[in-house]
C-alpha positions as CSV (number, residue, x, y, z in Angstrom):
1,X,150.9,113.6,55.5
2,X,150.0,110.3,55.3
3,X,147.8,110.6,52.2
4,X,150.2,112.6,50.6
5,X,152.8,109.8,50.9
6,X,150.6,106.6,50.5
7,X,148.6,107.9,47.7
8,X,151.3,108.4,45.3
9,X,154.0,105.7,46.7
10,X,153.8,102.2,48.3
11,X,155.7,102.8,51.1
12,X,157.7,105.4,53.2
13,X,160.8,103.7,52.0
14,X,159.8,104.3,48.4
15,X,158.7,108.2,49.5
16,X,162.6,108.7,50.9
17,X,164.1,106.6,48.1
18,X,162.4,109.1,45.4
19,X,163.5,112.8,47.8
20,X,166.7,112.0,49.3
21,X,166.4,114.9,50.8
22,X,163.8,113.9,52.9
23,X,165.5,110.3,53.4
24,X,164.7,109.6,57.1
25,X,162.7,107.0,57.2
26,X,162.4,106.0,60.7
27,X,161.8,109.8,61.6
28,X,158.8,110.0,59.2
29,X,157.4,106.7,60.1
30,X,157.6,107.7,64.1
31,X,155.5,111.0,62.8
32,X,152.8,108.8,61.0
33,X,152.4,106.7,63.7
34,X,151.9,109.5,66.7
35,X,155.2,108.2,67.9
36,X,157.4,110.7,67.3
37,X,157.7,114.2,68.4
38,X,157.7,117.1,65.5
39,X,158.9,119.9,68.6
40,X,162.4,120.1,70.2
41,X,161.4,120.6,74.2
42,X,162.3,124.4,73.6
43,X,159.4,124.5,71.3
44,X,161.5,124.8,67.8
45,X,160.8,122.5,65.1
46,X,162.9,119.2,64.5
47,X,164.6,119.2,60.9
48,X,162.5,116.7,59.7
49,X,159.4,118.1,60.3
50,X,160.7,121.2,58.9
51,X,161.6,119.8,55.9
52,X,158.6,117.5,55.4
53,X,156.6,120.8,55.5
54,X,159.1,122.5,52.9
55,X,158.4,120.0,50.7
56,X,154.5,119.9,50.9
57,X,154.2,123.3,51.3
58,X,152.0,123.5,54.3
59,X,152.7,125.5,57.6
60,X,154.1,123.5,60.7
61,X,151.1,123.9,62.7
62,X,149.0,122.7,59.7
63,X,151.0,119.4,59.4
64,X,151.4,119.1,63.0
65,X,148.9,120.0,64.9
66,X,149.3,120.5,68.5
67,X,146.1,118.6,69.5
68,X,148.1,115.3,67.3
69,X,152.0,115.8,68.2
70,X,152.1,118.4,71.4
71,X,150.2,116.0,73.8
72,X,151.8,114.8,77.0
73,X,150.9,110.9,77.8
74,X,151.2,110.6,81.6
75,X,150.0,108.0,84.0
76,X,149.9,107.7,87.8
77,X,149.1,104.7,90.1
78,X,149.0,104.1,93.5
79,X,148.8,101.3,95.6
80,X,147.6,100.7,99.0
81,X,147.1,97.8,101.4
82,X,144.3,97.3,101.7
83,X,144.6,97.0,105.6
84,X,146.1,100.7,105.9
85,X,142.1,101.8,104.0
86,X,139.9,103.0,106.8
87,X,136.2,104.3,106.5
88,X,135.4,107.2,107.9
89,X,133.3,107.9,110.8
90,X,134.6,104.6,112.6
């Protein structure tokens, strides 16, 4: 997506301005950037992604891949005292 936008117009701005039926610029720019998700949480397709794929004529899955758009970030910490850490054995 991102070649097929840059290499023919300066900006994503430019890209909406020329298909206003495209015209969500914030939408397309959380794509490019990994930021935004191209899935509702039932699975389905957002309308933006479906009609970025309309207009390049590529499958959903093509333009986003699950291995790009379907991942989950999660992160976990814990913290102890470290007077409550025993060794083993003692």
């Amino acid at each position: 997506m991102w070649h097929c936008i840059f290499d023919n117009y300066d900006s994503v701005g430019a890209f909406c301005k020329a298909h206003p039926e495209i015209a969500d610029q914030s939408g397309i720019g959380l794509l490019l950037n990994l930021k935004g998700k191209a899935r509702n949480q039932d699975g389905s397709y957002k309308p933006i992604a479906l009609r970025l794929c309309s207009f390049f004529r590529v499958l959903e899955e093509d333009l986003f891949p699950d291995q790009l758009y379907g991942f989950k970030e999660t992160a976990a910490s814990l913290e102890i005292p470290f007077s409550q850490i025993t060794h083993r054995g003692e």
